[in-house]
Each structure stands twice: as C-alpha cells, then as structure tokens.
N, C-alpha and C positions, 0 to 999 in steps of 0.2 A: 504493500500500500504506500509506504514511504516513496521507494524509488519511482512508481508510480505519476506522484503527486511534485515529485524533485523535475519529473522529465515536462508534466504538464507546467512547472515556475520558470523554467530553463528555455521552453517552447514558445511562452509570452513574453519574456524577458526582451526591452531593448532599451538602445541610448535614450536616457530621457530626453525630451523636448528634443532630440535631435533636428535642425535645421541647414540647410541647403549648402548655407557657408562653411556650416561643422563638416559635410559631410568631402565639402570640396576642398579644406582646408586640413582636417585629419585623415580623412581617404586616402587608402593607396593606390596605385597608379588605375590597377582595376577597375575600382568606385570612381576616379576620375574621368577613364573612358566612358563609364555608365553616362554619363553627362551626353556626351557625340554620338556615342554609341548605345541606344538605348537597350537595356536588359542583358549588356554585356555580363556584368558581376551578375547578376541572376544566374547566366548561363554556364560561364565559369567554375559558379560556385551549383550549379547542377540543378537551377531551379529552372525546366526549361519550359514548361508552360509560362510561367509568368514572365521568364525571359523571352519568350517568342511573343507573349504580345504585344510587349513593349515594341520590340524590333519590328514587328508588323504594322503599331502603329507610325513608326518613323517612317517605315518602307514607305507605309502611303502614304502620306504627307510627302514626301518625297518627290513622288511619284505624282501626286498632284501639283506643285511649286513648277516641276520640270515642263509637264505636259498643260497646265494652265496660270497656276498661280501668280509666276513673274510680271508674266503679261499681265495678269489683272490688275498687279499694285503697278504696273507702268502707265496704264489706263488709270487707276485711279488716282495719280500726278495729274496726268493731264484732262483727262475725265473727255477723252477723245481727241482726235484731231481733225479724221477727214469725214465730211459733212457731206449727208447726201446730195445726193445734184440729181439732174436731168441731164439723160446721154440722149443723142439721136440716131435713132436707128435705123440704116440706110435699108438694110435688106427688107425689113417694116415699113419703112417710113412715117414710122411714128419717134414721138419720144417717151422713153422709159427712165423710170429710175433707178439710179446706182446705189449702192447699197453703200452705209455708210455707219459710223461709230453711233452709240448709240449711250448719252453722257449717264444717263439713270443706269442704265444697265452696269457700267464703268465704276462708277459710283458703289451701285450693289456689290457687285462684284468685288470689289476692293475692299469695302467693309468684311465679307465675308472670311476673305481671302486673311486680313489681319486677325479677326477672330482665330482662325484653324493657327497661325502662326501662335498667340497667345494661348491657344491648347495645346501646341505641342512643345510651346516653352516650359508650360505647367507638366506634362510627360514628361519630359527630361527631368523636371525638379522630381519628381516622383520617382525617377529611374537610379538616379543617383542616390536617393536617400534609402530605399530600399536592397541597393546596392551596400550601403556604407551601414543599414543595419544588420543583413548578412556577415560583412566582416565584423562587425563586433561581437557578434554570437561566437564566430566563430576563434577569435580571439581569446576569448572568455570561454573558448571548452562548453558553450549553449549548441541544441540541437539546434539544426537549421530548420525550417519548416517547410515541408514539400506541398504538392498539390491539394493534397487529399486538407491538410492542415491550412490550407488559405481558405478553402471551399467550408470549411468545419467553423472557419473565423466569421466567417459572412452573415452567420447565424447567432453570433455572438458578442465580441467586441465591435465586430463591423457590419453589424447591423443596420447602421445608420448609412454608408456607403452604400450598400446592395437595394434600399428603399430610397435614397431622395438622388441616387445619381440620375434616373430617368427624369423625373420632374426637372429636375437644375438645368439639364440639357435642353429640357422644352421648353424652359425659362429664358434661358439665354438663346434658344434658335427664333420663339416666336415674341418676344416680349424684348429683351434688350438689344437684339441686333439691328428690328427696324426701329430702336430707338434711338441708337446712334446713326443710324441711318437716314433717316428723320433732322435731326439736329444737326449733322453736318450740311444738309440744304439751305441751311441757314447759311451760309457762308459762300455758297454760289449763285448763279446768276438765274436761276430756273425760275423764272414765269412767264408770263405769258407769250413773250417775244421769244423766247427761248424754249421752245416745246420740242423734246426728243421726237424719234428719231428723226424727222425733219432738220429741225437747231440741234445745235453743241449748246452746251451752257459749260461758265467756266469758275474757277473759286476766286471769290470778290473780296476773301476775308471777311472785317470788320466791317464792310462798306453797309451793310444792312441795318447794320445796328445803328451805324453813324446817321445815316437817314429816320432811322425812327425818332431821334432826340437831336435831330439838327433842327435848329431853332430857326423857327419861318415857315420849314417846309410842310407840306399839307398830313406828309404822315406824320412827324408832330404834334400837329393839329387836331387829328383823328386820335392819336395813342391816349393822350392824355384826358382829354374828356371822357371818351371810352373807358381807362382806366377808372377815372374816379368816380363814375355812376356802377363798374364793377362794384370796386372797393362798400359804396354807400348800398347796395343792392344786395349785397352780400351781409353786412352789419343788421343792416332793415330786416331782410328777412328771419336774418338767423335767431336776434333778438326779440322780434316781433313774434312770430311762432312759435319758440320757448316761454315768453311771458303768459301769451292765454291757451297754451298747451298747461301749461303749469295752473292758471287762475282754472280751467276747465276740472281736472283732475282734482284740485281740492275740493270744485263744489260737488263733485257726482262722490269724491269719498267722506264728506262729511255724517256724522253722523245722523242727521236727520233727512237724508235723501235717500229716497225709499225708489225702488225698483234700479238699481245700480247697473244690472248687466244691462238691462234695455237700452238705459240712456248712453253707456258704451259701447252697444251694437248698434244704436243709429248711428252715431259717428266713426266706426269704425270701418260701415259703409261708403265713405268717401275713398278708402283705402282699397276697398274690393276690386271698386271699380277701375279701369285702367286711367295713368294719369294722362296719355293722352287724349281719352273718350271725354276728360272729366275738361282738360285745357281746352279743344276744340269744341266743346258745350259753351262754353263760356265766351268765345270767340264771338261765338254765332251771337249769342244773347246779348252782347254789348255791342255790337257792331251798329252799322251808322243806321239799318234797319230792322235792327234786333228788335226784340220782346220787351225789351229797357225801351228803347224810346220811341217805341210803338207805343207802349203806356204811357210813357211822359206825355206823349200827345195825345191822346185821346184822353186824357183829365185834366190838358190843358198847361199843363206845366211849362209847357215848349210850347212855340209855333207850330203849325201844321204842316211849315218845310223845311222847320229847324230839326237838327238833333244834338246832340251831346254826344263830341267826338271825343270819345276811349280811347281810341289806339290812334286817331290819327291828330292830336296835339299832346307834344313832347311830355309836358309836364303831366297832362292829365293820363296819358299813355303809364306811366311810370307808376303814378298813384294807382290806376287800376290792377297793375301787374303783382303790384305789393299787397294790394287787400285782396286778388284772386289766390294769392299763393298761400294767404292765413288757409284757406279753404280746406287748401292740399296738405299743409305743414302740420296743421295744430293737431289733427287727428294722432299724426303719427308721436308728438313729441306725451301727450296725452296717454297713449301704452306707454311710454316711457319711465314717464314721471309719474305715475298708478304703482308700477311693481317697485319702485324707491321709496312713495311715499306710504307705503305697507310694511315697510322693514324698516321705517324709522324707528327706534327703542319708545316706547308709551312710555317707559318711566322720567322719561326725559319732560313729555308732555305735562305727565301727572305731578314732579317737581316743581314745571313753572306755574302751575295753577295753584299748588299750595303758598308758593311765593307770592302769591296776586297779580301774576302777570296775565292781561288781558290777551285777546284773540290776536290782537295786531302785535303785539309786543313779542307773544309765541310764533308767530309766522317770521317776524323777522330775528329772532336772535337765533331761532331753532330750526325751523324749515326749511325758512329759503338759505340758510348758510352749507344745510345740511346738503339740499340740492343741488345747488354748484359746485360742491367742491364733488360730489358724483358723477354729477353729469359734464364736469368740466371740457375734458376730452371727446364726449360725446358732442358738443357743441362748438369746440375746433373743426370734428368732423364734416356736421350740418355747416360751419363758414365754410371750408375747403367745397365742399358737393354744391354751395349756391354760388360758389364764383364761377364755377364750371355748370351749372344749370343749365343746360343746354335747350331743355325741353320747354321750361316756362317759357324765354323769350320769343325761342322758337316757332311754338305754337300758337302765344295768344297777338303778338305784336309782328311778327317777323323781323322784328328789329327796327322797325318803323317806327315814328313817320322818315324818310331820308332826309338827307339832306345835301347841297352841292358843298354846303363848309366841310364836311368829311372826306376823307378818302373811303367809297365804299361803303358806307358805314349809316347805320339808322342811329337816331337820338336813343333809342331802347337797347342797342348794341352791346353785349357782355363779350368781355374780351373773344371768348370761345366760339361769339356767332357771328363775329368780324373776323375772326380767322378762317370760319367756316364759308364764309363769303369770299373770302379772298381765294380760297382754294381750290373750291368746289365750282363757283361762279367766275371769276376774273383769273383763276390758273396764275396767281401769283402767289407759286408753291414757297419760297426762301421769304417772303414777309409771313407768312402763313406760320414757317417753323421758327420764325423769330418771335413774334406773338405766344407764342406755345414755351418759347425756354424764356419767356418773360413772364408768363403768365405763372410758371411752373417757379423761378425766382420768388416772386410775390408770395407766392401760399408757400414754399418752403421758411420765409424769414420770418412773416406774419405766426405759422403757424406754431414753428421751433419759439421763439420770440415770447409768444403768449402764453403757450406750456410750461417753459419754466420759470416762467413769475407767476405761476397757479400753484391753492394747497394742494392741490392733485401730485404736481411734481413735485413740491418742498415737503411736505408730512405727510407721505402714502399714508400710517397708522394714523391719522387725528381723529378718525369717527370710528374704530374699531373699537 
C-alpha cells in the first residue's frame, strides 16, 4: 500500500509554479529544443503520444504559414493592392471584370492568420514547460507519466482543461476574433467610397478618431449631442424605472394589500408579452393619427387638424420614449425588488418601530439603504443595457425626428442607432466601429468608476 501510494506522490509531483522563463533558463538543451521543436523532450524522454501532438501541431501551422499564412499577414500590411478593373474582351466584345484583392477579406485573413500565430506561441510555451517538467521528475528519481496517466489526469486534476478547452476555442473563434476584427476597421478607410471587392480601402490610423473630436466638423457635431442624450437616456431611464419599480413592490407587499399575486400577474403581463409587440403598440397609439389624438380631438382638446407630435418634435419625442419605457422597465425591476424586499430581516423593522421610528423614517434609514447596496450592480447592469437599448429607440422613434445639423443622425439617436445607421444605411463601416470602441470606453469607465465607490464593492458583509 505504501509503495503504492509513494509511486501515485512521485506521478503528481512537479516544479512548482514552474514558468516558461524557469523552464528556458534551467532546461537543458532538450527542454530548450522543446521551444522550436515542439514535443521534442516529450519524445526523447518516451512520451510519444503527447510528443506527437505537439509536433503535429507545429507540423500544421507550419504547413499553413508556408502554403497560406505569409501571404495573408502580407495582405494584411497592405490590406491589398490590385483593384479590380474592367478588361475588354476582344474575342466577346464585351467588357469583363478582372479579378482583384479583396481588402475585408485581407483584413480577415490576417486577423486570423495572427490568432493561429499567438496559438502556437502558447504550444510552444506548453511544449517546453512540459518538457522541463519531464526533466525534473526525472532528475528527482519521479516516474515519468505515460499515456495511459495523462488520459487518467483528464479526469482529475485536469478536469478543468478537458471541459472549458472546447468552449474557450469557440470563445475566441466566434466572439473575440470578429472583435478585433471589428475594431481594427476603425483605423481604415472602409465606407462607403471604399466598398470591397470593387475598392481597396486602406489603414488611416488615428485619422477616424481625429474626425470624430475635430472641432467644427459635422461628426463632432453629431458625437456629442448624440452622446449626451445617450448619457441622460440612460440615467433617466435607469433611475426612473428602479424608483416606481421599487414604490410599486412596497405597495402590492405591504401588509394590508390583499390579493398580492393578482396585482403581480397583471403587471407581470407586460413582460409576457414581447417587447417588440409591446414598442410597436405604442408607436401606433401615439403616432400623428393614433388612438391618442384621435381622442384628443374628438373631446376637443386639439383642433380637428391638429395633433400632438410624439415622435416627430425632438423634445416631446424624448419625453414620450422615457414615460413609454417606465411601461417596459418597472414591471421587471418590481420581480426584483419583491424577492429583496422578502429577505429583509423583520427584526430590523420590529426594532425601529419600538424606537418610534415612523413609516418614512423606516423606509429611508432601512429599506431603501438596504436596496441599493443589493441591487447596486444590478442597476450598473440596467445603465450599461439602456445605453445600448437598441430596441426602444429603434422601434418607437426610429431615431427621429432628423435633422441636416447631424451627421446621419435623429435628435432620438442612442449612440448604438447612429452606429446602426451608419453601417447598415450609409456603409460607413470605420465611423461605425469607432462609435462602438467609444461607446464600449464610456460604459467601461462609467461602469468600473461607479462600482467601486459603491457598499457593494467596499463592504461585501455590511447586510449579512
């Protein structure tokens, strides 16, 4: 049982915290090759499964770099050169077109092409380090551990490799690749004038950014207004539908409000329903000859060829989109703040009432302290999700009313459907992905910023 239990301490045994430098630094020459040669000291050292895949995976890499990869990072320097044309073709007599570089593709490609490089820099570090814990087993008189014993580990200490390596790979092929792929368009010349495979488009640098904050010019002009109706759109909302989400929730949980689920399944039914059915209901109802000022004229309130323009004046556009979104918002902040305010401690309650503290005096030194510092982060969330709300503006305003002071842009414009405009509409892809690593700045600093000046962040325990 002892030697047993000596061969299983001897099998797991390796250099602590060993890292890349240790291994390139104290490694002997073997473990060094591991580096260039990947799965060499594996193989060496008789592990040849693991050393063959190592080496397999170099082989292809290899073998890709050779047969495409160079090209692609040459293409992605120049993000192409020759530009398709029109040939004439005598034997036809027609003209055709020539086939020609094609800059997105170039672009893609060369992102990709850098990813597999940074995977199989990460192979090497892994070939060599596994290399240099071979030699120290083997230094140290430790069995080496062969197939059967990597295959046995998968199940146990490396557990964790054998489940989240699939997901990380699908992380990083559909999720971070087109997102540096995405935000380097920021720095070329892709829009409208420059539409692949037609146009080349070419890298502008900073020239993008410098336009959005050159003073005078119309993007400018557009960013900042745009911005700061974001900014206030987001606050309004966020605040505005946690305050009578929260006022709702204390009156349906107070004690003397009788039939409690009911009055939380009529409002709960705003939520069933889809939020676009519920946006474009309300579109229709306000509009210049909705069911709103259908009635305002027929009991006279209005003229009979007036209406009351919702979405098509700026200010009142804006006031309607905020009171349409309580609609949407309260329901949901209302489940929220029900299951919090159920797990408030009574005794806390029962305390300030023996103190003589009144109804308002318990709400605010006890409830509402108790709510925010709970729902603090949940309400970073709700800011982050309304600056990016895509759907509100989208459906009840379209971003409307325009205007020619903007670039592109409606007075109701949230960064996200000024982007959406520009890219989808006007194919001005590089202001598009400017917009996006701006908009993505904003809610990173705002959101990091506000969290740690919160009790959430400073006293996790304070309500425990």
């Amino acid at each position: 049982m002892s030697i047993r239990k000596n061969k299983k301490e001897a099998h797991y045994s390796k250099p602590a915290d060993a890292s890349v430098i240790d291994a390139l630094v104290k490694g002997n020459i073997i473990t060094k090759l591991s580096f260039v040669i990947c799965g060499f000291g594996n193989i060496v050292n008789k592990q040849f499964v693991r050393g063959l895949a190592f080496l397999a995976l170099e082989v292809g890499y290899l073998m890709y770099m050779i047969s495409f990869g160079i090209g692609a990072l040459g293409d992605f320097v120049t993000l192409g050169t020759v530009e398709q044309g029109q040939v004439y073709n005598e034997a036809l007599g027609i003209y055709e077109y020539s086939t020609g570089d094609n800059s997105m593709l170039c672009l893609l490609y060369g992102v990709i092409t850098l990813f597999l490089t940074a995977a199989m820099l990460f192979i090497a570090c892994m070939s060599v380090k596994s290399a240099y814990c071979t030699q120290f087993r083997k230094e140290k008189g430790m069995l080496v551990p062969k197939f059967r014993d990597d295959l046995r580990s998968l199940k146990e200490e490396n557990l964790h490799a054998l489940l989240l390596t699939l997901p990380i790979i699908g992380i990083i092929t559909f999720t971070i690749v087109p997102l540096v792929f995405m935000i380097l368009i920021a720095f070329t010349s892709y829009d409208r004038d420059h539409q692949p495979p037609g146009k080349l488009f070419d890298w502008v640098g900073l020239d993008n950014f410098a336009a959005m904050f050159q003073q005078g010019s119309k993007l400018a002009s557009t960013f900042w207004p745009v911005l700061g109706w974001t900014l206030i759109w987001a606050v309004v909302a966020t605040i505005s539908c946690y305050i009578f989400g929260l006022l709702l929730a204390l009156l349906i949980n107070r004690k003397g409000t009788r039939f409690k689920g009911f009055w939380r399944f009529m409002f709960v039914l705003s939520i069933a329903v889809p939020q676009f059915v519920s946006l474009l209901s309300m579109r229709t109802i306000f509009n210049t000859n909705g069911p709103v000022n259908v009635l305002l004229r027929t009991f006279g309130f209005i003229g009979a060829t007036e209406s009351i323009p919702f979405f098509t004046d700026a200010t009142l556009a804006k006031i309607t989109i905020i009171v349409v979104n309580l609609w949407i918002g309260i329901p949901y902040t209302m489940l929220s703040t029900t299951g919090i305010l159920q797990n408030i401690p009574a005794e806390l309650y029962e305390a300030a009432k023996i103190d003589g503290a009144n109804a308002f005096t318990i709400f605010r030194k006890i409830t509402l302290p108790y709510m925010v510092f709970v729902m603090t982060p949940n309400l970073i969330t709700s800011f982050t999700g309304n600056i990016n709300n895509f759907n509100v503006i989208f459906l009840l305003s379209g971003g409307g009313p325009d205007t020619l002071d903007y670039y592109f842009a409606g007075k109701t414009d949230l960064l996200v459907t000024w982007l959406y405009r520009l890219t989808i509409t006007q194919k001005d892809y590089n202001l598009g992905a400017v917009i996006g690593i701006l908009t993505f700045v904003v809610l990173a600093v705002v959101s990091l910023i506000t969290y740690r000046r919160t009790g959430s962040y400073k006293d996790e325990g304070a309500f425990q």
